[in-house]
N, C-alpha and C positions, 0 to 999 in steps of 0.2 A: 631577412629571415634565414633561420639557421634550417638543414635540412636534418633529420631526426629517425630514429628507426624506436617506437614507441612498442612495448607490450603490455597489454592491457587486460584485464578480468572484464568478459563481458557481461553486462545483465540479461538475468533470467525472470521471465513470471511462468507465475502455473493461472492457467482461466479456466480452467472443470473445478469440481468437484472430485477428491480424492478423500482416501481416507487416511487414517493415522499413519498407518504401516505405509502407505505411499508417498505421505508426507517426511516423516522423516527419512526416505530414500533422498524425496526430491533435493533436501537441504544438506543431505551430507554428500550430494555427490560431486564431481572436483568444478571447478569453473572451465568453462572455454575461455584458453586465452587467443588472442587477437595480437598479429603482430603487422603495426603497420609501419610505413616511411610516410612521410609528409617532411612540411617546412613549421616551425613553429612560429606561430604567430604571435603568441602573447600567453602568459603563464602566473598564477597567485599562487597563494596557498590553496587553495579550495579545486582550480581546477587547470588545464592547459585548453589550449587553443590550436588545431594542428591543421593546416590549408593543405588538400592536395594537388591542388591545382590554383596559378595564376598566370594570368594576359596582361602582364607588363601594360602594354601601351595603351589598353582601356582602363587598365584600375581594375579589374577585376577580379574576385575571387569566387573559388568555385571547391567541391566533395573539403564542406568544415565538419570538424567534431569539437566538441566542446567534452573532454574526459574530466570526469571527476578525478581529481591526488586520489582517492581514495581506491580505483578500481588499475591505477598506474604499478606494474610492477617492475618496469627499466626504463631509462631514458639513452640509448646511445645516440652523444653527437659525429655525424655522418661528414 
């Protein structure tokens, strides 16, 4: 696994009730981006696979994210 420094657009929801005027604040305002390191684990078109953690001698994997391409905004290899 390669080790990777990913940035990412995170999602957002709204769960109230808002109105028009609040609504179109909520959609135009910037994303949070997210920058994390991991190892990449495996990668398509559609999405990556990023491990933060693994224990070699049990097999283990441990803190996965499964990022959509779509919310991906860099990929540095580390």
């Amino acid at each position: 696994m390669k080790k990777v420094e990913i940035i990412w657009r995170d999602i957002v929801s709204q769960n109230e009730w808002i109105s028009q005027e609040d609504l179109d604040i909520f959609i135009t305002k910037s994303h949070d981006e997210v920058t994390q390191i991991g190892y990449l684990y495996e990668e398509d078109e559609d999405q990556i696979v990023l491990v933060g953690n693994y224990f070699k001698e049990k097999d283990l994997y441990g803190t996965i994210h499964r990022i959509p391409r779509g919310c991906i905004v860099k990929i540095t290899y580390l």
